[in-house]
C-alpha positions in Angstrom: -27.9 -20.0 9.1 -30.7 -17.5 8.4 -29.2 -13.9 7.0 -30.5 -12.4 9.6 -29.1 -14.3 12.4 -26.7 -12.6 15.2 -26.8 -8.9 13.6 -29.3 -5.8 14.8 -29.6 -2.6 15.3 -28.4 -0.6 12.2 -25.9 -3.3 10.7 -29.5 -5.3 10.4 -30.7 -2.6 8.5 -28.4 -2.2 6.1 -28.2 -5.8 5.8 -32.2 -5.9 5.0 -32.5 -2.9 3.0 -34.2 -3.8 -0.3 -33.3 -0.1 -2.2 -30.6 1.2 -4.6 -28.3 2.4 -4.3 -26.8 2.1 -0.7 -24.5 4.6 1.0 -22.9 3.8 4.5 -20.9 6.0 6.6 -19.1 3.5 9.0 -16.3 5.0 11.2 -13.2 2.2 12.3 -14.7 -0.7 14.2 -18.6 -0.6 13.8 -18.8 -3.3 12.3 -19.7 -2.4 8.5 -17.9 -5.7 7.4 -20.9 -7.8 9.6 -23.3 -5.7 7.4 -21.6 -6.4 4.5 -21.5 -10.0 5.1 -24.9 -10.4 6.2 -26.0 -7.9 3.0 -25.1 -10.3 0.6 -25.9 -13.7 2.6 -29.6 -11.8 2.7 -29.7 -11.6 -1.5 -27.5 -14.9 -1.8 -31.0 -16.7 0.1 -33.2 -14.4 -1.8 -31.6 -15.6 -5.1 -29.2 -13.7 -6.6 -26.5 -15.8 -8.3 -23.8 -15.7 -6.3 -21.5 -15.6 -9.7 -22.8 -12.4 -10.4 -22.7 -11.5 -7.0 -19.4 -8.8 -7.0 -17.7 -7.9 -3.7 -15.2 -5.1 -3.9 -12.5 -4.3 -1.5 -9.6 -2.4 -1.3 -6.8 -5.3 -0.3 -6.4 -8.5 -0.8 -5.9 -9.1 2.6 -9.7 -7.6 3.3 -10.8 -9.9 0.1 -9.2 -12.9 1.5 -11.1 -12.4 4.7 -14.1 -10.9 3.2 -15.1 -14.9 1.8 -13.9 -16.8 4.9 -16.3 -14.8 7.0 -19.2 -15.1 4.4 -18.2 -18.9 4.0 -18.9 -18.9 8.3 -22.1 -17.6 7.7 -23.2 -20.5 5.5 -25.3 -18.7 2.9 -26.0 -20.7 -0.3 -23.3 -20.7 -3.1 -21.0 -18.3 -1.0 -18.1 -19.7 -2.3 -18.7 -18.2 -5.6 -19.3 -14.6 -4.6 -16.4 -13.0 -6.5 -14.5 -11.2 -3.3 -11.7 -9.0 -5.0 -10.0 -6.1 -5.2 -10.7 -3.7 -8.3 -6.7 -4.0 -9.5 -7.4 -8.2 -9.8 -10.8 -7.6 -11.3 -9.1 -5.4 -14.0 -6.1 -7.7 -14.5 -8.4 -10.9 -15.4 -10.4 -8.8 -17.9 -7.2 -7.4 -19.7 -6.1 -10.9 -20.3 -8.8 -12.1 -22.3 -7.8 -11.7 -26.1 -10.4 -9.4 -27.1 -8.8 -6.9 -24.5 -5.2 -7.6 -25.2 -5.8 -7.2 -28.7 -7.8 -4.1 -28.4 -5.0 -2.2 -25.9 -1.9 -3.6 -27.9 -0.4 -3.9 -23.8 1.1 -6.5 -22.0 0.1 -7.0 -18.2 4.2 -7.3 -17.5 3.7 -4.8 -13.8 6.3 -2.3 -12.9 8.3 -2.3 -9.4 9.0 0.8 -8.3 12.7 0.9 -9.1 11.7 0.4 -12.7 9.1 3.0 -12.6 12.3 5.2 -11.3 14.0 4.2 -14.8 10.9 5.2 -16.7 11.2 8.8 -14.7 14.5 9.1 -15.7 14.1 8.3 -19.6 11.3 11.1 -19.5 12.3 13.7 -17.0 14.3 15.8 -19.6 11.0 16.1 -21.3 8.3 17.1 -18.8 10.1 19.2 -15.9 12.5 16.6 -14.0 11.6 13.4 -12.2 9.4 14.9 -9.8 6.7 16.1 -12.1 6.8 12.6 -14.1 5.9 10.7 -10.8 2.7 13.5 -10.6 2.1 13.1 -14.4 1.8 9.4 -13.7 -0.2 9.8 -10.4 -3.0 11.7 -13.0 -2.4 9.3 -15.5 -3.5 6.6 -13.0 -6.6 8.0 -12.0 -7.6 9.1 -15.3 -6.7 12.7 -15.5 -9.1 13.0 -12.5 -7.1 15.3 -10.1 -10.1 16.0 -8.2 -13.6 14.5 -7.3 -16.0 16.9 -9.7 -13.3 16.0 -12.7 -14.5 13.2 -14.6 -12.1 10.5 -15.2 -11.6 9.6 -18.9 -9.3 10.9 -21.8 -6.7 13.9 -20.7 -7.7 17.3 -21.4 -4.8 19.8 -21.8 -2.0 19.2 -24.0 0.5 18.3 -21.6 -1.1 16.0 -19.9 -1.4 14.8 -24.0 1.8 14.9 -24.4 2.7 12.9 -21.0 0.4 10.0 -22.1 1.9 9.7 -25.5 4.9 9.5 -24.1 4.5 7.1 -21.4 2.2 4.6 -23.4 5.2 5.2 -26.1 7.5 3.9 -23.5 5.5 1.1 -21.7 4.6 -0.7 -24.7 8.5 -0.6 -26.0 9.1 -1.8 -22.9 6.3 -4.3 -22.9 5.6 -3.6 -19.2 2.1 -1.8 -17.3 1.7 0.4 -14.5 0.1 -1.3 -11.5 -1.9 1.6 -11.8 -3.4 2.0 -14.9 -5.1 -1.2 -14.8 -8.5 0.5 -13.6 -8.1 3.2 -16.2 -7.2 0.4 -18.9 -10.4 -1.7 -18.3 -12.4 1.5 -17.8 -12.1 3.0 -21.2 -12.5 -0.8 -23.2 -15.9 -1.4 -21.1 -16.9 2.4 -22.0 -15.7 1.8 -26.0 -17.7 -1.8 -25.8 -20.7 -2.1 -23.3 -21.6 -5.6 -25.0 -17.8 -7.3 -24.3 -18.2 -10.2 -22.4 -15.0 -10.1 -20.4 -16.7 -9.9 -16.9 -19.8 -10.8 -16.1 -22.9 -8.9 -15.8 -23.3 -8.0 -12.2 -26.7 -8.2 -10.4 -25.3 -7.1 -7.3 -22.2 -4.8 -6.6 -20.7 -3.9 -2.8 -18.0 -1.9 -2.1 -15.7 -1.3 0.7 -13.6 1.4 1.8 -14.9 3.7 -0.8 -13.2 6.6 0.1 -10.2 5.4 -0.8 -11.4 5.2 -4.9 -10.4 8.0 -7.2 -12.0 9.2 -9.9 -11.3 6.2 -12.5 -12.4 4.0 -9.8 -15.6 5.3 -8.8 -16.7 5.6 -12.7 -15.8 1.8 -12.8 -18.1 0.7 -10.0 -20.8 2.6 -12.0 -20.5 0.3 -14.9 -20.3 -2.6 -13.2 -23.0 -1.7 -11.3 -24.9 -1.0 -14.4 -28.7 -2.1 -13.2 -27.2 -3.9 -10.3 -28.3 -3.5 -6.5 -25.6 -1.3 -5.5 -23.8 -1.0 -2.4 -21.0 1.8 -0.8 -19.6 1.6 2.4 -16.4 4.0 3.7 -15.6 6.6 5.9 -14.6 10.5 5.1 -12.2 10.2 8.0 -10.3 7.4 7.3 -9.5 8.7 3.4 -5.5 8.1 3.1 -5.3 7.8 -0.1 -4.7 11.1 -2.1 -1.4 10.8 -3.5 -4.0 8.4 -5.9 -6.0 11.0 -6.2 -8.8 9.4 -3.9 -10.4 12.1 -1.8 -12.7 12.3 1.0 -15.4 13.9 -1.1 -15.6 11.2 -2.5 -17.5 9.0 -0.6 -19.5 12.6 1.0 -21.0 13.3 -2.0 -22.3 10.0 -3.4 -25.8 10.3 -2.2 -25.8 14.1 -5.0 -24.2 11.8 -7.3 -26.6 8.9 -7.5 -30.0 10.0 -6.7 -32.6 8.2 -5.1 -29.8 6.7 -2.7 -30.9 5.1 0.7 -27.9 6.3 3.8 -27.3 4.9 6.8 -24.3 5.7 9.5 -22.9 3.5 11.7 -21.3 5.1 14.9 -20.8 2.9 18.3 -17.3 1.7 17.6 -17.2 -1.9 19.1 -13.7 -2.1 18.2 -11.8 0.5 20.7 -12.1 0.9 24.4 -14.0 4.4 25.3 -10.2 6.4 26.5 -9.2 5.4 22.6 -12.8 6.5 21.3 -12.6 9.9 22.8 -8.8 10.6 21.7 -9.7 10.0 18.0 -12.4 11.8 18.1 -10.7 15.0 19.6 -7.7 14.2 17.0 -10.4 14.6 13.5 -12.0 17.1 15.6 -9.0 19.4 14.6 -10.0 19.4 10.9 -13.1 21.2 10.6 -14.7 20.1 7.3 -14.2 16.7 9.0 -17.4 14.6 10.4 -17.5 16.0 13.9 -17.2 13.2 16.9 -18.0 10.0 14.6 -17.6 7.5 17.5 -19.6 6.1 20.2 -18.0 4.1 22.6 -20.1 1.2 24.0 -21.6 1.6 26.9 -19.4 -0.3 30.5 -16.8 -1.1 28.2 -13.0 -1.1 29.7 -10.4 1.4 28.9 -7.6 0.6 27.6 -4.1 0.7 28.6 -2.2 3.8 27.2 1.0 4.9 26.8 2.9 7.7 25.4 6.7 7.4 25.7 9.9 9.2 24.2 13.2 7.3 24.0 16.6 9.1 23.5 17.8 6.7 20.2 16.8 4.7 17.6 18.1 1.4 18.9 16.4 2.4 22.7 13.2 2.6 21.5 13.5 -0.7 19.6 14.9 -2.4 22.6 12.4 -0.9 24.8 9.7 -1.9 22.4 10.7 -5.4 22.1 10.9 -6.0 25.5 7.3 -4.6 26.3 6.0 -6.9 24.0 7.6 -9.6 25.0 6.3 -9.0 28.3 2.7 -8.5 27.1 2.9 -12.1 25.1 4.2 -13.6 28.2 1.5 -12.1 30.4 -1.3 -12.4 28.1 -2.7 -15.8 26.4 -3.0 -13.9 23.0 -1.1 -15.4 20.0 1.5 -12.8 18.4 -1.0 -11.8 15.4 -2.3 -9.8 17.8 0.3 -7.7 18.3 0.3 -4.7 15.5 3.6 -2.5 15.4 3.0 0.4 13.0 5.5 2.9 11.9 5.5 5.3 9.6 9.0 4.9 8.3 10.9 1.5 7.8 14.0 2.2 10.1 11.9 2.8 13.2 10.1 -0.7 12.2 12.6 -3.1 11.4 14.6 -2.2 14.1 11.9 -3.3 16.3 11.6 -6.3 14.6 15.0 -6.7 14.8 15.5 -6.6 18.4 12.1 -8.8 18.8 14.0 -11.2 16.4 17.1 -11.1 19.1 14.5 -12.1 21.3 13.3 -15.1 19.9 10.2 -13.4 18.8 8.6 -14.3 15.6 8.6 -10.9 14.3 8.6 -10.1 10.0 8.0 -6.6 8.3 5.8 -6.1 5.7 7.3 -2.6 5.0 7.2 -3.9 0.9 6.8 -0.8 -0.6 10.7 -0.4 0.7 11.6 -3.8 0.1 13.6 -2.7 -3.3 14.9 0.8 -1.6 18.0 0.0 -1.9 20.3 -0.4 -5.6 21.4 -4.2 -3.9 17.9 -5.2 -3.4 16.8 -4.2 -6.5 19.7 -5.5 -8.6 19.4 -9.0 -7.3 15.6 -9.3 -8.7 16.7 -7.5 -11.6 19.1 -10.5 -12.3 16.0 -13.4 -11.2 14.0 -11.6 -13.6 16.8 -11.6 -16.2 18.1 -15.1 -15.2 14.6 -16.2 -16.3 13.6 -14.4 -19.5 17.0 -12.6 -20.7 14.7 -10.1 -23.6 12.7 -8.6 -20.5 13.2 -5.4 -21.5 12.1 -3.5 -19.1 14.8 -5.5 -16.3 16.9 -4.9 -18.6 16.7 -1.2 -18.4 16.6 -1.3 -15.1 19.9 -3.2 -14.7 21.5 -0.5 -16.7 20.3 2.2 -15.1 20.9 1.0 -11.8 23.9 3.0 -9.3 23.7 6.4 -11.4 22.2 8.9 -10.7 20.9 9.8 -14.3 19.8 5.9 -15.3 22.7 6.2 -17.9 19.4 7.8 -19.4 21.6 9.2 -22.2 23.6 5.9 -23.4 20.5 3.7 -22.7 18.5 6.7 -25.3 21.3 5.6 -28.2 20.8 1.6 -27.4 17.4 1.7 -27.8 16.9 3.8 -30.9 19.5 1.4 -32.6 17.6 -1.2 -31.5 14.4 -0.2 -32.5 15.9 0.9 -35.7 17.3 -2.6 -36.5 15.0 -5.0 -35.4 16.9 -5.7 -32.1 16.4 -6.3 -28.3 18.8 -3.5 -26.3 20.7 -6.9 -24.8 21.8 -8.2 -28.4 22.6 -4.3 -29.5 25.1 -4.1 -26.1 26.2 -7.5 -27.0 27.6 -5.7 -30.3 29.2 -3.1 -28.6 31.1 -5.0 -26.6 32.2 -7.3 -29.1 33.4 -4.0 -31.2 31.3 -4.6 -34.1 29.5 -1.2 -33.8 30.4 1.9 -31.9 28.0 4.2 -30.3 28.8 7.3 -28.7 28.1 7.7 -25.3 27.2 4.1 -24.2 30.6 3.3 -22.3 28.8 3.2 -19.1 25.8 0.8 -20.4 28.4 -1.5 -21.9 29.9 -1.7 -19.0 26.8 -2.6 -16.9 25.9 -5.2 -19.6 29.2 -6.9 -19.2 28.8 -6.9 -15.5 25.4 -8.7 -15.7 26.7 -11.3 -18.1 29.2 -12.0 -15.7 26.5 -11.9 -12.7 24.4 -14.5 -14.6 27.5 -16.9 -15.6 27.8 -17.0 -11.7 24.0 -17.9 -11.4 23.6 -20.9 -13.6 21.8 -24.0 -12.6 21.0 -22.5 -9.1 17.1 -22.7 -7.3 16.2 -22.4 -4.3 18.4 -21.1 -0.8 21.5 -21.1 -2.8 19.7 -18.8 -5.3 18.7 -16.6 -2.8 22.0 -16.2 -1.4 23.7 -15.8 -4.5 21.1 -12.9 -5.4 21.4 -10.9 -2.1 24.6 -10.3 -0.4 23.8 -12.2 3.3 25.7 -9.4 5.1 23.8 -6.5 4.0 21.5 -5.0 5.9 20.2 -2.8 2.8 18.8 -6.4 1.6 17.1 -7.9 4.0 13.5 -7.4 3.9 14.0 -8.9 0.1 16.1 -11.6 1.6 13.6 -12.7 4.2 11.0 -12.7 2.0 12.3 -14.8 -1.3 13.7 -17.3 1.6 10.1 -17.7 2.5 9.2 -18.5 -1.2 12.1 -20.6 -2.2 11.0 -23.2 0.1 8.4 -23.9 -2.0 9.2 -22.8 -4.7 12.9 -23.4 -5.5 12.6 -23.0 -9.4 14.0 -19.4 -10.7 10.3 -19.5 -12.9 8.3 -19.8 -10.0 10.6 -18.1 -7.2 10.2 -14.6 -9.8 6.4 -14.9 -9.8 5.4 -15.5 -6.6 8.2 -13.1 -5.3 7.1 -10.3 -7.7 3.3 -11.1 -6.4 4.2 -11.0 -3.0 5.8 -7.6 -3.4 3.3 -5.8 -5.5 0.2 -7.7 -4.5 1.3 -8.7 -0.6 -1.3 -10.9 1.8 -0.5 -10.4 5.5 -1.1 -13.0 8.1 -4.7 -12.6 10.5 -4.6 -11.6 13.7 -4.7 -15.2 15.1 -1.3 -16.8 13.6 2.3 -16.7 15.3 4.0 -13.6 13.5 4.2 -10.3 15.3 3.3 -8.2 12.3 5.4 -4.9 11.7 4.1 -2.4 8.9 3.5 0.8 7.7 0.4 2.9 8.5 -1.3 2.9 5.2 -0.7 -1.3 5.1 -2.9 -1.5 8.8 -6.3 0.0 6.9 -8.5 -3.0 8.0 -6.2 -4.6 11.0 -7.0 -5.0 14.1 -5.1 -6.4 17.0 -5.0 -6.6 21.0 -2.0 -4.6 21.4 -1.0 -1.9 18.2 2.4 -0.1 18.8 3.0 3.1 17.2 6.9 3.6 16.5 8.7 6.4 15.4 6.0 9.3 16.0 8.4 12.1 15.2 7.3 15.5 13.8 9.0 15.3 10.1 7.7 11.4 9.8 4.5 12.5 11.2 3.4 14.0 9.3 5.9 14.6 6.4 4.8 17.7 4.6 6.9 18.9 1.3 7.5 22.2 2.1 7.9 22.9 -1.5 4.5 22.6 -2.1 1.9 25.5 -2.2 0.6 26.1 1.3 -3.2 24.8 0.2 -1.8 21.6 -0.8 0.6 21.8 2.6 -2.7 21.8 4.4 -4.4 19.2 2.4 -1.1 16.7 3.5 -1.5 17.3 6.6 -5.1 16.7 6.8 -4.7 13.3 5.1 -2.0 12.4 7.5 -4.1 13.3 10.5 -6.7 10.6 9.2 -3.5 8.5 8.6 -2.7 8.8 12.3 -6.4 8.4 13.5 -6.7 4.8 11.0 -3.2 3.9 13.1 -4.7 4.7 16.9 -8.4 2.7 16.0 -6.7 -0.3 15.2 -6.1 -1.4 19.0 -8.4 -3.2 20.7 -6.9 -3.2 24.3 -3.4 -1.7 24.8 -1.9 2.0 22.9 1.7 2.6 22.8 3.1 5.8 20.8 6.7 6.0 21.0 9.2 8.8 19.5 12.9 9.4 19.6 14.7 12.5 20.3 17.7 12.1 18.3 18.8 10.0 14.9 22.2 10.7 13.0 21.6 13.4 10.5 22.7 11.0 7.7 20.1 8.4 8.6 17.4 11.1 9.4 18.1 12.9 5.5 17.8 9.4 4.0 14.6 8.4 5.8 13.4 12.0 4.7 12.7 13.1 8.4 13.6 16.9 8.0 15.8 17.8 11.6 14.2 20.3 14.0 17.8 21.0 14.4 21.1 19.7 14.4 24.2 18.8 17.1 27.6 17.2 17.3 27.8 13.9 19.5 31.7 12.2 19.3 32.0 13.9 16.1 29.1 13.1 14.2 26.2 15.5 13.4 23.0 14.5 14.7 19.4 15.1 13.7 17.2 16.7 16.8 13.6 15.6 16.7 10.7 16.1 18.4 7.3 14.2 19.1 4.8 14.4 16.4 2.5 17.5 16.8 -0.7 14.9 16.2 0.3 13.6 19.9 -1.1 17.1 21.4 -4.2 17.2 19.5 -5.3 13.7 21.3 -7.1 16.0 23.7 -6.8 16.5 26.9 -5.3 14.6 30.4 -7.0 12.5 30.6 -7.9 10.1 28.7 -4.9 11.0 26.9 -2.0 10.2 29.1 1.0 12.0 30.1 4.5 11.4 27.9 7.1 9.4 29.9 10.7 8.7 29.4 11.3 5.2 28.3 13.6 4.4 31.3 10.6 5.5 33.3 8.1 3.2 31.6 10.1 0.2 31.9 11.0 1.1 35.8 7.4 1.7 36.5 6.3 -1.9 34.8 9.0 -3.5 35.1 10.3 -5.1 32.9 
């Protein structure tokens, strides 16, 4: 098929535009991926090498259907246009040796309850916990904060200090932050131009661009080093700055590249025109925002909206559940295309939950959350363990795990004895427990040590379901998600070896089912960036979840939250394509609501128990007026009125 078959208008434009560089402005559902697609089919026939053809996006998910969709267009060597995200790109080149040798680092990622270990061993040093997870935020992007800071080497002496420190501790540790892989490869292509560890790129598109920080952005410049460069994102979908990614970002790219050719793409083919107008009158309450970005295509069909409040936690996933179970029935759409987004875990999976009652094929992809909880982290702590016993950064995590403080002081006197000796921190514990050395403070690590012995005894010559089982306690609820998912796996892959990797991939690197498959697909907001389905459900839209704003912070970067979370909210509503349903609770038990982090906007007793009081989130009433947005019911209303 031709490259310039079944596109027009300004997607055929950008798709035949022969300049460099290229800067597109694309709001939700224009169609920038056809341009994309069509883009690089046009310099595929015109005879680029498809090898040296880079297409950047921002998930593997998007990558994954990035190629089948070029693949359907049928342009010469498509197969072999590297579609990836900029976290893969970076993890192939540190494996060569050059690299490896060069960065004295391991590419061993952190999970997140390991990163809490790391926080705990240097929280003494730099202000508590909570300034290490922002130290390692900058660290990640850098030590660009902000979009005129250029991304490189840090430039006060804390900041110094914090690096020293934390490369001090990740290469003990033999472990890497997730993170830092774009900052890694970054500074070895700057200190060697002439390394052949990628290729040299003739052509260079990127997606979602307002979602790179600083280190990113300076990357795509190298890569794109003579190289017909290409941008696409959107200021108002920018949900990304607790990376340090900022909306400026992709606003001032045309300054920051001159000579650069930019086009916008408006009519929104995605949303019916009701949906259209809400989201613009919801960015239309940030006023350095682009003002009314959508048009809505002309005789297109509303869509169906509703806006509902439930009294309880379990009503609203019952009510939920049953709606869509109606809408599958009545509809001859396959679950993928149902979307239930939620901006906290406990609204989500227990919607999936009651779907599941139903004999729904429902599964949450809430894995950001999936090792929350000490259980759920302690049984891949022991598969990680159970498969190389001197991973030493498991190992810390074991220890660490159930107290508050990481046993950050006894772990402190095991490691310097181990480092002083020659030893891994298993075989110095091993010591201690056998008396042959004595070490103050360290009662509580032997103590885990023994226990994870014990744990492992219990574990020998098991694979597959029984693995699983014996990992995760099948009566907790806290486990779950983790549960669910290594079942998946083990199927497959019943080997301890294999049922770590892929787990640990699927965790930190997770692929989510299309639209057209059988799974009703339950997630967080952020996770939805690039979905799309029939009928998106919005649970859980409670002032304190929506947005959550640290009142701690100054009130500039207060503001700066809750802008981001406004575009969060506006990303969530453009993703449906024919039916809107935002749903809030009134009430959750205070306990719940404190651990879910969803400040109260007051408190009562019910049958002795103190409850939180919530309200619906305040983005709701900026969705403009009645109509097109419609009036909140009661959820016994709703289901009275349709019935079901």
């Amino acid at each position: 098929m031709a490259w310039q078959q079944g596109i027009a208008g300004v997607q055929l434009a950008i798709a035949a535009e022969p300049g460099t560089p290229v800067h597109v402005l694309a709001g939700p559902g224009t169609g920038k991926t056809l341009a994309m697609m069509h883009r690089i089919a046009r310099l595929l026939e015109e005879g680029v090498d498809p090898r040296q053809t880079l297409a950047v996006t921002f998930t593997r998910t998007a990558a994954r259907d990035l190629r089948e969709q070029l693949l359907g267009l049928g342009a010469p060597g498509a197969e072999q246009v590297n579609a990836t995200t900029l976290h893969s790109l970076c993890f192939s080149a540190l494996l060569a040796d050059e690299v490896f040798q060069a960065t004295n680092r391991r590419p061993r990622p952190l999970l997140s309850y390991e990163i809490d270990q790391l926080a705990n061993d240097l929280k003494n040093l730099f202000g508590g916990k909570r300034e290490v997870y922002k130290l390692v935020e900058a660290y990640e992007a850098a030590w660009a904060r902000l979009q005129h800071e250029e991304a490189g080497a840090p430039r006060d002496s804390r900041d110094l200090q914090f690096e020293a420190a934390l490369l001090d501790w990740l290469r003990y540790h033999r472990a890497m932050l997730i993170g830092e892989l774009v900052p890694l490869a970054l500074r070895f292509l700057q200190a060697n131009p002439h390394a052949a560890v990628l290729p040299v790129y003739r052509a260079v598109l990127v997606d979602e661009f307002q979602d790179l920080n600083k280190a990113d952005q300076a990357l795509i410049d190298v890569l794109a080093t003579g190289a017909n460069l290409t941008v696409v994102g959107d200021d108002n979908q920018s949900i990304y700055r607790f990376r340090h990614a900022n909306p400026e970002g992709i606003r001032v790219f045309p300054a920051q590249h001159p000579g650069t050719i930019s086009h916008a793409i408006e009519e929104c083919w995605r949303c019916p025109p009701n949906i259209v107008a809400m989201s613009n009158d919801l960015i239309a309450h940030d006023p350095v925002a682009r003002q009314a970005p959508l048009t809505a295509q002309p005789g297109r069909a509303a869509a169906s909206l509703y806006i509902i409040q439930h009294p309880t936690l379990g009503d609203e996933a019952d009510a939920l559940a049953a709606y869509i179970d109606q809408y599958l029935n009545r509809r001859n759409v396959p679950p993928g295309q149902v979307l239930v987004l939620s901006p906290r875990r406990i609204f989500g999976n227990g919607i999936r939950d009651a779907l599941i009652r139903r004999r729904r094929n429902a599964m949450s992809f809430f894995w950001e959350d999936a090792f929350a909880a000490d259980a759920a982290a302690e049984g891949f702590c022991l598969l990680t363990l159970l498969v190389r016993r001197d991973d030493r950064t498991a190992y810390r995590a074991w220890v660490g795990l159930g107290d508050t403080d990481g046993n950050r002081t006894g772990y402190a006197r095991v490691r310097a004895h181990a480092q002083e000796h020659g030893l891994e921190p298993f075989d110095v514990c091993e010591q201690l427990s056998a008396g042959q050395i004595n070490l103050r403070y360290t009662e509580k690590v032997v103590q885990r040590h023994n226990a994870l012995k014990a744990r492992l005894a219990t574990l020998a010559g098991l694979e597959g379901l029984p693995l699983v089982a014996a990992l995760w306690d099948t009566t907790d609820p806290e486990t779950l998600t983790i549960r669910l998912a290594a079942g998946t796996v083990a199927t497959d892959s019943p080997k301890p070896e294999e049922l770590q990797l892929r787990l640990a991939e699927l965790v930190t690197q997770p692929e989510l089912p299309d639209s057209a498959g059988d799974v009703i697909r339950i997630m967080s907001l952020h996770k939805a960036k690039g979905l799309t389905a029939e009928l998106v459900v919005i649970a859980g839209c409670v002032s304190g979840a929506l947005p959550t704003v640290d009142a701690k912070l100054p009130p500039a970067e207060q503001d700066l939250d809750w802008k981001e979370q406004r575009r969060l909210f506006y990303v969530a509503i453009t993703r449906a394509k024919d039916t809107l349903v935002l749903s809030s609770v009134t009430q959750l038990p205070l306990r719940v609501a404190l651990r879910a982090n969803i400040p109260p906007s007051g408190v009562f007793r019910k049958e002795g128990e103190p409850y939180a009081r919530l309200a619906a989130s305040p983005f709701i009433e900026e969705l403009g007026p009645m109509p097109p947005r419609p009036r909140a019911m009661r959820g016994s209303d709703w289901r009275a009125a349709l019935n079901f």
